[in-house]
C-alpha positions in Angstrom: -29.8 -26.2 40.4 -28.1 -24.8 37.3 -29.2 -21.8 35.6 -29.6 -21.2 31.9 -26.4 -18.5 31.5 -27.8 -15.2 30.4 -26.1 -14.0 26.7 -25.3 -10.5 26.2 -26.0 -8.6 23.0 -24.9 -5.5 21.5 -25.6 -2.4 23.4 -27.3 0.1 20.9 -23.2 2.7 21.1 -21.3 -1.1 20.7 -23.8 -1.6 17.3 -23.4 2.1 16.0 -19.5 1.6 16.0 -19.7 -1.5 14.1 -21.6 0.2 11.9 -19.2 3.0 11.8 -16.1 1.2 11.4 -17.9 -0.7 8.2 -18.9 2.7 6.8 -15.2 3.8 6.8 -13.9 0.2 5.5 -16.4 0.6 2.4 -15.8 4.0 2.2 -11.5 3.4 1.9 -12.4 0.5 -0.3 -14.5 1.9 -2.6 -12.1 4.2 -4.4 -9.5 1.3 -4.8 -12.5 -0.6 -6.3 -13.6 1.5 -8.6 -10.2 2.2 -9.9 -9.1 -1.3 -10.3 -12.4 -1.7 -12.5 -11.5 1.6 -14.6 -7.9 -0.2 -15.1 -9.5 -3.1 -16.0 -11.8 -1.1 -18.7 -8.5 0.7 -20.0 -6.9 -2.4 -20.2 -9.1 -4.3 -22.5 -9.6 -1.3 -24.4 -6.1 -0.9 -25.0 -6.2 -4.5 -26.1 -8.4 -3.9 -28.8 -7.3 -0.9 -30.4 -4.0 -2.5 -30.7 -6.0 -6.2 -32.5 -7.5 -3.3 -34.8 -4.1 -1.9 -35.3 -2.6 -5.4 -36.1 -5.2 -6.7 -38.0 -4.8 -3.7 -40.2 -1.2 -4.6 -41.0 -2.8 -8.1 -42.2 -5.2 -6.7 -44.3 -3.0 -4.3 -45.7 -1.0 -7.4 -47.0 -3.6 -9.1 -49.2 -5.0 -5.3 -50.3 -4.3 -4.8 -53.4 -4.2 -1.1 -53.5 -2.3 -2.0 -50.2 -3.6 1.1 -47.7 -2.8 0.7 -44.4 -6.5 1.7 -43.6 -8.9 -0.3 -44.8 -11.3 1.7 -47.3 -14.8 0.7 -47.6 -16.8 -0.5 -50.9 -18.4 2.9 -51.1 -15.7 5.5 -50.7 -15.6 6.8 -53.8 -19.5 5.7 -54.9 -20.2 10.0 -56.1 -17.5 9.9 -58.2 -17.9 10.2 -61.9 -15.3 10.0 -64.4 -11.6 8.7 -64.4 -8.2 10.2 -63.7 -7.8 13.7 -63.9 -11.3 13.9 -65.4 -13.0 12.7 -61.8 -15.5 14.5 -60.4 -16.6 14.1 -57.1 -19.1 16.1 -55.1 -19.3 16.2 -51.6 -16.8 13.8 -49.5 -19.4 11.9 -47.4 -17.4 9.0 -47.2 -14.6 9.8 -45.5 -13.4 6.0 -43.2 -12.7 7.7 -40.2 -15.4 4.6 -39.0 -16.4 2.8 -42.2 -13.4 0.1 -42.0 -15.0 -2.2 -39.2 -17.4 -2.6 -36.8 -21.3 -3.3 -36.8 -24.3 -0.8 -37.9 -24.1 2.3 -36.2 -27.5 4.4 -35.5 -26.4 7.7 -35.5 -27.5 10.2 -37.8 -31.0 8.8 -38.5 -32.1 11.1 -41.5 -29.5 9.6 -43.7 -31.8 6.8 -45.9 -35.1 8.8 -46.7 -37.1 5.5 -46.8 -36.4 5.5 -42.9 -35.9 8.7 -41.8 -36.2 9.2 -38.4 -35.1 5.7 -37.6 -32.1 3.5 -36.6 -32.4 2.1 -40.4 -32.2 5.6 -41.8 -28.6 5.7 -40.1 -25.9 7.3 -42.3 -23.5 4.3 -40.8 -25.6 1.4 -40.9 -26.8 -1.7 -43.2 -29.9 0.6 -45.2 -26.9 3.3 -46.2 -24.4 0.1 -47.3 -22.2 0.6 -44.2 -23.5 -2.7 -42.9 -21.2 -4.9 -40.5 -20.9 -7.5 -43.7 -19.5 -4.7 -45.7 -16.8 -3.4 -43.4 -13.4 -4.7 -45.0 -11.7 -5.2 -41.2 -15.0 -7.6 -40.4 -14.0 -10.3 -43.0 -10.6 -10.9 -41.0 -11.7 -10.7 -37.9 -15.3 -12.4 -38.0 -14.8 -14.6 -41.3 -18.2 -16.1 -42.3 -20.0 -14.8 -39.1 -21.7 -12.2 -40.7 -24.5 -12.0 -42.4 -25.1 -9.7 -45.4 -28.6 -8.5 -45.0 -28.4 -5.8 -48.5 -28.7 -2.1 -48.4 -31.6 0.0 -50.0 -28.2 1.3 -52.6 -28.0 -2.3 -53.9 -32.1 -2.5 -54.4 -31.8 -5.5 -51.0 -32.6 -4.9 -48.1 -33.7 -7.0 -45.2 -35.0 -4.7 -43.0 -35.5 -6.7 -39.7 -32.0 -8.2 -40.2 -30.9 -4.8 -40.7 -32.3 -3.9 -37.2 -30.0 -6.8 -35.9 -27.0 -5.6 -37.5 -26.8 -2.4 -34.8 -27.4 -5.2 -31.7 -24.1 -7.2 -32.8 -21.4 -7.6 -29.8 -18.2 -7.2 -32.2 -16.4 -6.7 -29.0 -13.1 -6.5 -30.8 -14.4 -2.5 -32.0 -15.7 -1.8 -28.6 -14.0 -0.1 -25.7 -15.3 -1.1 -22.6 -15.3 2.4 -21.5 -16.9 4.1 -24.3 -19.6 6.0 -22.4 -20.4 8.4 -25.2 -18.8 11.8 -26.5 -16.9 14.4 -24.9 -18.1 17.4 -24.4 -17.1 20.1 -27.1 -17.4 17.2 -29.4 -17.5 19.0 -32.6 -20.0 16.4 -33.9 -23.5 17.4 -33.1 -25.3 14.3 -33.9 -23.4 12.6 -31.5 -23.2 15.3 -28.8 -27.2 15.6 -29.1 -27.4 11.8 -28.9 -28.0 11.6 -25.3 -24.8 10.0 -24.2 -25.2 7.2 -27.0 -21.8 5.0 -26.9 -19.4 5.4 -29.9 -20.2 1.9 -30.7 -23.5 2.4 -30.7 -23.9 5.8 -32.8 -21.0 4.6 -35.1 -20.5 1.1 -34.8 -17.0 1.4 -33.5 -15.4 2.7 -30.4 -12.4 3.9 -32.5 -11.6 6.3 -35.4 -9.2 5.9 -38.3 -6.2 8.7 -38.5 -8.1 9.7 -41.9 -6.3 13.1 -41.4 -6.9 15.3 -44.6 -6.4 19.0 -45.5 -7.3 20.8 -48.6 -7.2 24.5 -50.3 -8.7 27.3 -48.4 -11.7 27.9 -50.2 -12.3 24.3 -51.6 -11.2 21.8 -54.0 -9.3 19.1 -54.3 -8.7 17.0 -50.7 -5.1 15.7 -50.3 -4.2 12.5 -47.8 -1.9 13.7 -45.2 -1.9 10.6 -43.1 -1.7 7.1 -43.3 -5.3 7.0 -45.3 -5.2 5.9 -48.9 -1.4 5.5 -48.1 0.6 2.2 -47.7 2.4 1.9 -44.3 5.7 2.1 -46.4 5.0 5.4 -47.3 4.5 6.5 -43.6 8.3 7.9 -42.6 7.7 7.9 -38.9 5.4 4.5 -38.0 6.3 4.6 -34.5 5.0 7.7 -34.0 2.1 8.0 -36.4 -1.9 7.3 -35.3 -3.3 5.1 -36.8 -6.3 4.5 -34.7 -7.4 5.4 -31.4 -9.8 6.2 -29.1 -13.2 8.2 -30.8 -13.9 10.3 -27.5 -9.6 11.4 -28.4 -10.4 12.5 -31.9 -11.6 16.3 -31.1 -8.7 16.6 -28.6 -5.9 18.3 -30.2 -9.2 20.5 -31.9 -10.8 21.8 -29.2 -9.5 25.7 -29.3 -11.6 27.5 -31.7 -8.9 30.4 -31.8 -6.6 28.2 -33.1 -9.4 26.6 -36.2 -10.3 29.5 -37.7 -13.1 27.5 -39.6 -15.4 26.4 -36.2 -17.8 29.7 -35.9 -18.1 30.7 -32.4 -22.3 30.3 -31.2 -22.3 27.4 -33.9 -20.0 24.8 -33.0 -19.4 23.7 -29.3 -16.8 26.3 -27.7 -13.3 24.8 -26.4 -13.6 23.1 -23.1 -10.9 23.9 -20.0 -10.5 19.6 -20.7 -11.3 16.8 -22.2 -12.5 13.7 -20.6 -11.6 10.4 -21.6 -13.2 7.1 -21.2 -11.3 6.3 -18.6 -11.0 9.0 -15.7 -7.8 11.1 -17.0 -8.4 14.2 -19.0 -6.7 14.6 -22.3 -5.7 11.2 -21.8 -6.5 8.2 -24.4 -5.7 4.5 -25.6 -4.6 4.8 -29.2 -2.8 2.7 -32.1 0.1 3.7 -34.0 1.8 2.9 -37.6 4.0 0.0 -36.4 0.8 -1.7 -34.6 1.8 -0.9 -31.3 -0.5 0.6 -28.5 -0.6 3.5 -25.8 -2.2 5.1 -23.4 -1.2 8.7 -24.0 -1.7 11.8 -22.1 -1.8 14.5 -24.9 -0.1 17.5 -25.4 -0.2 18.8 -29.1 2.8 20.6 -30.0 4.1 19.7 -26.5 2.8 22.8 -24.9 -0.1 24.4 -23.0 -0.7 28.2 -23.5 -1.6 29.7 -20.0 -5.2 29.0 -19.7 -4.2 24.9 -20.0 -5.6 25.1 -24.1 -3.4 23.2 -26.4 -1.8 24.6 -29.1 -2.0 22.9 -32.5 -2.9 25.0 -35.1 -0.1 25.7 -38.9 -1.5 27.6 -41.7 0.9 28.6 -43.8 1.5 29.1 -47.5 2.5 26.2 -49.4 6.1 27.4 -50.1 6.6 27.2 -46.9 7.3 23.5 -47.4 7.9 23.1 -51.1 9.6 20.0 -50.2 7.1 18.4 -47.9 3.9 19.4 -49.8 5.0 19.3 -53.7 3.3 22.5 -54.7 6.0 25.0 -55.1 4.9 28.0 -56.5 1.6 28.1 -55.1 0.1 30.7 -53.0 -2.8 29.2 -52.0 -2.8 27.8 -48.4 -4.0 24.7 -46.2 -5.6 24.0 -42.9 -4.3 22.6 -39.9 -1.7 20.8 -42.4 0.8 19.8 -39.2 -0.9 18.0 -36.3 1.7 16.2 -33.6 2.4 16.6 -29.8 5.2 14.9 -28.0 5.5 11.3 -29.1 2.8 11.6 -31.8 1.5 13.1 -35.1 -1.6 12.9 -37.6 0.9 14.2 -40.3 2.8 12.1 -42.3 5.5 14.7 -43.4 7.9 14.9 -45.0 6.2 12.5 -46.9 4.7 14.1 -50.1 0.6 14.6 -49.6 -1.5 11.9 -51.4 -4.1 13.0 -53.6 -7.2 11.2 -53.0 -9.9 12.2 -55.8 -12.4 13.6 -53.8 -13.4 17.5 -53.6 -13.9 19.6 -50.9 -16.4 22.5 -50.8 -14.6 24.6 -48.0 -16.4 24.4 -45.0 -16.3 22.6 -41.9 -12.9 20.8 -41.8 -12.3 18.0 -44.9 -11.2 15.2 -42.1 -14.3 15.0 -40.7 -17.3 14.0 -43.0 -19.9 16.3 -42.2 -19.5 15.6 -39.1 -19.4 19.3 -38.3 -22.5 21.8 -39.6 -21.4 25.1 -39.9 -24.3 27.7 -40.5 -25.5 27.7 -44.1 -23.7 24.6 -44.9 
């Protein structure tokens, strides 16, 4: 007679050390996982800063004011007069994000008509900064756009405007733009609940529109590659040209250093500052000559002993009668040198560009209104 054999199973100690030893596998995995996908992320986005880069080179070609940084349609739309006889009034247009991308919804008080919404954006389609009027767009998505109008040129399609801040321009997107640093000196941004650079802007990067000006106001002079052809840039190798957004408040994040950002009105200085992809003061960014990095940064190649990094000139102008043209002058600029090891903003010794636009004295003339100072 044969007898059906008897199978064993799992004693409940044999069952809890499987488990166990799984645990521990996902647990050593995990780490390895998650850093192969933020590799991945940096990867791409280093990918597309450097298309932005390149691309810019090919539009500078067929420009015929040939800028290395594409300059939108409206850049100079509050100026009135010509020459010397210009008058501009506020610089609102700036291009640190104006040169590509798709309808941003940041700053929603912008267009009264739709204030309070994602069509009263200051960088989307009802302002005129619409992904059909960014200059980059035409060479990198030729005829894919659609130009739905703004409420400036008396057209405006207001459901395809709503469209315009959905696009997937993927070449203007880092993958791991999770929104902005904190001690972001943009409080529309920082307040925005995490919203992506893509998202609030309509680009993941910013334009080295690096611009100083008298103390006290006036006229605003290029000290970058903006409103300047890449011939004119001594140092191309070394100069940004675009990079990460989440990296542009890096080398300004010590208020000691900025007299200008008011302590218990702009965000304070942080001990670091995150980047997109796990490494503090560490970000993917585009120089003159096109090519990319991903750069730890170190402004002025040092740290002070609290880890801060030092960046900050303000000198007279005969300091540099050479460099900045205005011998003779006593009148001073600020932040007018901005470089670490193996970069700089600045384009010295390169004379400063004048760019017809004014500058009332607060807040910082790079940065658009970006930052509110009290009573401004």
């Amino acid at each position: 007679m044969r007898f059906a054999r008897k199978v064993r199973g799992f004693t409940l100690i044999e069952l809890l050390v499987v488990i166990a030893i799984i645990a521990l596998l996902i647990a050593i995995l995990l780490p390895s996982l998650e850093s192969a996908r933020r590799q991945a992320k940096q990867s791409a986005c280093l990918a597309h800063v450097k298309n932005v880069a390149t691309s810019s080179q090919v539009y500078e070609a067929d420009d015929p004011s040939g800028w290395s940084i594409p300059v939108h349609p409206l850049q100079y739309s509050q100026c009135a007069g010509q020459g010397p006889d210009r008058v501009c009034v506020d610089p609102t247009y700036i291009g640190a994000y104006e040169w590509g991308g798709k309808s941003g919804v940041g700053w929603q008080d912008w267009v009264s008509q739709y204030a309070g919404t994602e069509l009263g954006s200051k960088y989307g389609t009802a302002a005129g900064f619409g992904p059909a009027t960014r200059p980059l767009n035409s060479l990198l998505y030729p005829g894919g756009i659609t130009d739905y109008g703004s409420v400036q040129r008396d057209f405006f399609d207001r459901r395809g405007a709503a469209d315009d801040a959905r696009l997937q321009l993927d070449v203007f997107k880092c993958p791991g733009d999770d929104g902005p640093p904190r001690g972001a000196h943009c409080p529309q941004w920082v307040e925005s609940d995490g919203r992506s650079s893509f998202d609030h802007f309509g680009t993941s990067y910013a334009a080295n529109v690096f611009m100083v000006g008298y103390v006290g106001g006036g006229r605003i002079y290029s000290n970058s590659p903006y409103l300047r052809p890449a011939t004119r840039v001594p140092t191309p190798s070394r100069t940004l040209y675009f990079e990460e957004n989440i990296g542009r408040w890096a080398w300004s994040c010590r208020r000691e250093f900025c007299d200008f950002i008011q302590p218990g009105v702009d965000p304070g200085p942080t001990k670091s500052l995150r980047g997109w992809h796990g490494r503090d003061w560490t970000y993917n960014r585009a120089f003159v000559d096109a090519h990319a990095e991903y750069q730890k940064i170190y402004v002025d190649g040092t740290e002070d002993e609290e880890g801060y990094a030092l960046h900050y000139r303000n000198e007279t102008l005969t300091s540099y009668p050479y460099h900045l043209g205005f011998e003779g002058s006593f009148q001073r600029y600020r932040c007018v040198i901005i470089r670490g090891e193996g970069w700089q903003k600045d384009t010295m010794p390169s004379d400063l560009l004048d760019t017809d636009l004014s500058w009332p004295g607060q807040g910082r003339p790079s940065y658009e209104h970006c930052v509110e100072l009290s009573g401004s």
